[in-house]
C-alpha positions in Angstrom: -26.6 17.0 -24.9 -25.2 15.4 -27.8 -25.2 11.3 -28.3 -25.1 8.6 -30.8 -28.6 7.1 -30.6 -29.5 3.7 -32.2 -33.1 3.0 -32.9 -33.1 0.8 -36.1 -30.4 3.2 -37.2 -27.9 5.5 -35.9 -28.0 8.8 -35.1 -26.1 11.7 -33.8 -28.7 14.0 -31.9 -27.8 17.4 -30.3 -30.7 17.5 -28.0 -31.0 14.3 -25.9 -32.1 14.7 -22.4 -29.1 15.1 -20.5 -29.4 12.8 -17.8 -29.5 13.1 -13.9 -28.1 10.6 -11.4 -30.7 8.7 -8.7 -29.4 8.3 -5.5 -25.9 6.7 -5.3 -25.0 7.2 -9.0 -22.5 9.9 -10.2 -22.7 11.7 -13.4 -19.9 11.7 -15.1 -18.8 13.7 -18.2 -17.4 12.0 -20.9 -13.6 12.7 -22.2 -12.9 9.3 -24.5 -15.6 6.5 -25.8 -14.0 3.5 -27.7 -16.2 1.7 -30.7 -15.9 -2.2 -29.8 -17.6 -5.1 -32.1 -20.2 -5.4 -29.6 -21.5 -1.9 -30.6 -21.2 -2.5 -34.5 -23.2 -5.9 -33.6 -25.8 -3.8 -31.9 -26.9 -1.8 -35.1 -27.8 -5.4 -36.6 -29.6 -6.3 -33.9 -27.6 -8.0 -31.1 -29.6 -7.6 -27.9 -32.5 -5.7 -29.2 -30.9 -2.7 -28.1 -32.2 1.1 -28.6 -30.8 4.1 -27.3 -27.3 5.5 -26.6 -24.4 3.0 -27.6 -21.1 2.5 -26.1 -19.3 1.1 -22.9 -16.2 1.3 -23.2 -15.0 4.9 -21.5 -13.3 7.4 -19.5 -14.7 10.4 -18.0 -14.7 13.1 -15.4 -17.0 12.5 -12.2 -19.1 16.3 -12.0 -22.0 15.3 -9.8 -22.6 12.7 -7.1 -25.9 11.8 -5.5 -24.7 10.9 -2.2 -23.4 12.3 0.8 -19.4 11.9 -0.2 -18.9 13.6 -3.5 -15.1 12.6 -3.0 -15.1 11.3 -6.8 -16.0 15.0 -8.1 -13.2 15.6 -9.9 -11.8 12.4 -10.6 -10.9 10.3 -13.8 -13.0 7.4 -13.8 -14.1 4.5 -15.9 -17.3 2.1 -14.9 -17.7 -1.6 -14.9 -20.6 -1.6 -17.4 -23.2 -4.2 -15.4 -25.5 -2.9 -13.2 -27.0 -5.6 -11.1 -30.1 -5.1 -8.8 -28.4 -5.3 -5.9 -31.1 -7.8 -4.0 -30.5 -11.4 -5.5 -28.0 -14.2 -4.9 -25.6 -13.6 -7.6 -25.3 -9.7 -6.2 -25.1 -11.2 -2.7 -22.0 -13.3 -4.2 -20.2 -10.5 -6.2 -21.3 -11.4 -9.2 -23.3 -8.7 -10.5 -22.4 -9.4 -13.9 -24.5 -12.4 -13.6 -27.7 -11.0 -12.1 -30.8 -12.2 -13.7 -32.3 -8.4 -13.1 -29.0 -6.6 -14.4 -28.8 -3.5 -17.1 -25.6 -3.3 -19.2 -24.4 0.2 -19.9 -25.0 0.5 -23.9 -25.8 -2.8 -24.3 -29.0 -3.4 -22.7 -31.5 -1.3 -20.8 -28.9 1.3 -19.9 -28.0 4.5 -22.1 -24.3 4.2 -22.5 -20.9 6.4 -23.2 -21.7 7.6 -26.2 -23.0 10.5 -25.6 -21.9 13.9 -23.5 -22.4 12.8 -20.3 -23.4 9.3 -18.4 -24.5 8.0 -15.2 -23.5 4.9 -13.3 -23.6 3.9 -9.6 -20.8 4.3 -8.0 -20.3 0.5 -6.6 -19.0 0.4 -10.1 -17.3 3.6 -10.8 -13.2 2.8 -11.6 -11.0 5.7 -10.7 -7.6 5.8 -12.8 -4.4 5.9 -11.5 -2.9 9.0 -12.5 0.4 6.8 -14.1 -2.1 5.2 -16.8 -2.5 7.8 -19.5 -5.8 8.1 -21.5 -4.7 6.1 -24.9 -4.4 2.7 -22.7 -7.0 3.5 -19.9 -9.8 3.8 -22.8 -9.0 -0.2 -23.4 -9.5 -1.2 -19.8 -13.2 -2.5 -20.6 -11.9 -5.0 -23.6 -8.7 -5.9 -21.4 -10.6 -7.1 -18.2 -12.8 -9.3 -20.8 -9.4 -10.8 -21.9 -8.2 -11.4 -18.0 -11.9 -13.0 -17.9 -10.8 -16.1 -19.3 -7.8 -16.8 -16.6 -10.6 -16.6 -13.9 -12.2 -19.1 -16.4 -9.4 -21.9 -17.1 -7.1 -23.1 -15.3 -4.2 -22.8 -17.4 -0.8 -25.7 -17.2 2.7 -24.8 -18.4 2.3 -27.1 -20.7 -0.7 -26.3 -22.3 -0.5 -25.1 -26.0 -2.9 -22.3 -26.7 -4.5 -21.1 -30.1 -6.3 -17.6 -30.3 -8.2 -17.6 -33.4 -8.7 -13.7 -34.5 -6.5 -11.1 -34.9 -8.8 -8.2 -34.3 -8.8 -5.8 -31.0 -9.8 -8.6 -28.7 -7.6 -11.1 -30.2 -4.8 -9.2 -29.7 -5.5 -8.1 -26.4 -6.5 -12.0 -25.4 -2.9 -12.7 -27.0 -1.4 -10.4 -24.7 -2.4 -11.2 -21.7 -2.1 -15.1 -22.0 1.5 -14.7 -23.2 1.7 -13.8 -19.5 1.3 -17.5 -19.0 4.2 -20.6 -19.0 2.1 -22.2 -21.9 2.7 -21.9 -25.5 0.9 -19.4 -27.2 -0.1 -18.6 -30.9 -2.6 -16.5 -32.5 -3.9 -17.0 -36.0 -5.5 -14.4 -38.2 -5.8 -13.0 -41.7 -4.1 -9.5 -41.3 -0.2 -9.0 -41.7 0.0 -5.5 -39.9 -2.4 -6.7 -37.0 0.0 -10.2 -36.7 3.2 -8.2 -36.5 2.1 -5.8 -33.5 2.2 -9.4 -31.5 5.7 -10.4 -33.5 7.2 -7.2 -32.0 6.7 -8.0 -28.7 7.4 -11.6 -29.0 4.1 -13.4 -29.1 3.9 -16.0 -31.9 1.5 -15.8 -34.6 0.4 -17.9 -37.5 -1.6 -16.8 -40.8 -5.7 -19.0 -41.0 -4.6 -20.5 -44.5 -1.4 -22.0 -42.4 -3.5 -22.9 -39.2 -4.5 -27.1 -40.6 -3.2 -28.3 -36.9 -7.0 -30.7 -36.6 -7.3 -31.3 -33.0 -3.9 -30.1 -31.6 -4.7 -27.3 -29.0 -5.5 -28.0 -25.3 -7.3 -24.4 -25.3 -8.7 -22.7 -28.6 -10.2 -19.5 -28.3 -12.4 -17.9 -30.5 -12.5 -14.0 -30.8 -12.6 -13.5 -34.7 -16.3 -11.7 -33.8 -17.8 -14.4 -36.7 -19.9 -17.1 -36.7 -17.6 -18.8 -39.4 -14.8 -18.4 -36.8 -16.8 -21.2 -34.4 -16.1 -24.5 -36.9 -12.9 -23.6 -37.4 -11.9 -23.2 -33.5 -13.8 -26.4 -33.0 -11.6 -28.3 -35.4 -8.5 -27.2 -33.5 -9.3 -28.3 -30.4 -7.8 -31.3 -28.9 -10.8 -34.4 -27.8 -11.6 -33.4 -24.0 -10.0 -29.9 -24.6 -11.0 -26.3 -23.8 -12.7 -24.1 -26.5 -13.2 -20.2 -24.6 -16.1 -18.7 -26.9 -15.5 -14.9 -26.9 -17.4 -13.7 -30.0 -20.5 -12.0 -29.8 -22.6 -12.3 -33.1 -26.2 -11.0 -34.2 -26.8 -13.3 -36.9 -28.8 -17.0 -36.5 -26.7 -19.3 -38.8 -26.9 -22.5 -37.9 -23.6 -24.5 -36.0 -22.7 -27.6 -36.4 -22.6 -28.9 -32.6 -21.7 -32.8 -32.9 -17.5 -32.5 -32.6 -18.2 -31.1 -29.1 -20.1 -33.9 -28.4 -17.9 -37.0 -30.2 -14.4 -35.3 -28.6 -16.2 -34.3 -25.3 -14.9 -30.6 -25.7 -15.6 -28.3 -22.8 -17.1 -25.1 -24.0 -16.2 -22.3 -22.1 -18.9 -19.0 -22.5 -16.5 -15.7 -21.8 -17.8 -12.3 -21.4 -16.8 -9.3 -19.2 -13.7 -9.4 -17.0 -13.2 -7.2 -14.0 -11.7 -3.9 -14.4 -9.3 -3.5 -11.4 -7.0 -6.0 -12.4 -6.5 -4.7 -15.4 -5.8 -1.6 -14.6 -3.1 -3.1 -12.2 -1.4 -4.5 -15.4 -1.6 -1.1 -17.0 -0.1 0.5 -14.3 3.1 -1.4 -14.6 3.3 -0.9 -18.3 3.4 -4.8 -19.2 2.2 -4.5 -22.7 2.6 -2.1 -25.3 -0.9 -1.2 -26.6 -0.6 2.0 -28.6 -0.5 0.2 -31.8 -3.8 -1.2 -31.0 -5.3 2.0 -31.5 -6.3 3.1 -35.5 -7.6 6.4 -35.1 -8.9 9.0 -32.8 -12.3 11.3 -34.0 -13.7 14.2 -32.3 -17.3 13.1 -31.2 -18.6 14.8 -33.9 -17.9 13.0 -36.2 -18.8 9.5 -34.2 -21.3 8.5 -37.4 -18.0 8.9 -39.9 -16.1 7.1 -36.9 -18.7 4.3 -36.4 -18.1 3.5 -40.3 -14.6 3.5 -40.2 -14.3 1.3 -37.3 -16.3 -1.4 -39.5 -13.8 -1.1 -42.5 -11.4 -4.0 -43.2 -8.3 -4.0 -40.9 -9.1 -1.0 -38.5 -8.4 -1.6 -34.7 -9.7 0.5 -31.8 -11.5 3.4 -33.1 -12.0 6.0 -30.3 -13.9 9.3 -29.8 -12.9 12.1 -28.1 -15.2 15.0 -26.6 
């Protein structure tokens, strides 16, 4: 089959071993992949990962390796951890925290990029048939921005700062405009800022953003480890930073103003998917202008470059 393979560099192979699926996994063929940050950090290193890329996808269910093959057929995404299914954070729903877990693209698991897929189906995702494919394909990156109201507790009162303007920033400044508090998102990029403006969320450009210590909650998703001094500096004493970047590189931070203002750091990572999907099937954001460009699979190497260029959104691949 054909797949975007990273092993010190990427790839796109024509003959990787299709896979098969174990006992209670589907295997699903692959309709839509979306490039996230995550997979650009990857091919510098992030995780140590080799093999296919990707998590972020929709697909059609063709086999099942179990007595009800009721999903053959069906659209489906997957929640992309994969926990071992004998330890106490499985026991507890919490898969995504299992000490044993595999992470579809990410770690230990080939992922979406690439023909077809396999995934158990405790975490296959069917799609209602009112979502269409352009805002299913962001369910993955919209259940890590839900993640954060599992997190915090959020008051009416509280006035919020996303810092980043970049897929997950927007999508985090969506879904938290859903809240009573006071919202703002700062970033560098007029076109990204105004897709927020148009549906009423307020936004602020960095050079403007010299509010030290003024947010109860700061979140960080500008994907940079310069973005982390910055969110610190926002943040009210015994307030809330939410850290959602993901970065390969080892620069050091400086730690001490979470220490003298007793800040509460808040690690945030993957969300769950059926709640997100619920907000998709009632249409409560607009999210087509999140979406740069679409490439036929390919062309997923020319794709992977394009997502990294300045002020590109979701890049997706179609198959």
């Amino acid at each position: 089959m054909k797949a975007l393979v990273f092993d010190k560099e990427l790839n796109f192979v024509e003959d990787y071993k299709k896979p098969v699926p174990q006992k209670n996994e589907a295997l699903i063929k692959v309709t839509y992949a979306g490039i996230c940050n995550t997979d650009v950090e990857i091919t510098k290193g992030y995780m140590g990962f080799k093999g296919i890329c990707g998590h972020e996808f929709l697909g059609i269910v063709e086999d099942v390796n179990a007595e009800n093959k009721s999903l053959i057929g069906k659209r489906v995404t997957g929640e992309i951890n994969l926990g071992c299914g004998n330890c106490p954070d499985c026991f507890n729903n919490m898969q995504r925290h299992c000490q044993n877990r595999q992470t579809l693209g990410i770690f230990k698991k080939d992922g979406a990029f690439a023909e077809y897929v396999t995934l158990p189906l405790e975490n296959i995702v069917e799609i209602p048939d009112n979502v269409p494919d352009e805002d299913a394909i962001l369910i993955e990156p919209l259940a890590a921005a839900l993640e954060i109201l599992e997190q915090v507790h959020i008051k009416p009162a509280d006035k919020i700062a996303i810092l980043g303007d970049g897929k997950l920033g927007l999508l985090i400044s969506l879904v938290l405009s859903t809240t009573p508090a006071d919202v703002v998102t700062i970033g560098k990029h007029e076109n990204k800022l105004e897709i927020l403006n148009k549906q009423g969320i307020k936004t602020k450009f960095l050079q403007d953003a010299n509010e030290q210590k003024y947010y109860d909650i700061v979140v960080d998703a500008t994907g940079s480890s310069t973005g982390f001094e910055k969110a610190i500096s926002l943040v009210k004493p015994r307030g809330i930073f939410v850290l959602k970047s993901t970065v390969a590189d080892n620069k050091p931070l400086n730690l001490a103003p979470i220490v003298i203002d007793e800040i509460t750091v808040v690690g945030s990572r993957c969300g769950q998917f059926r709640p997100a999907l619920r907000l998709l099937e009632k249409k409560v954001f607009d999210l087509k202008p999140l979406v740069s460009k679409v490439f036929d699979f390919n062309n997923a190497k020319e794709a992977f470059q394009y997502a990294q260029e300045k002020g590109v959104l979701k890049v997706i691949l179609k198959f």
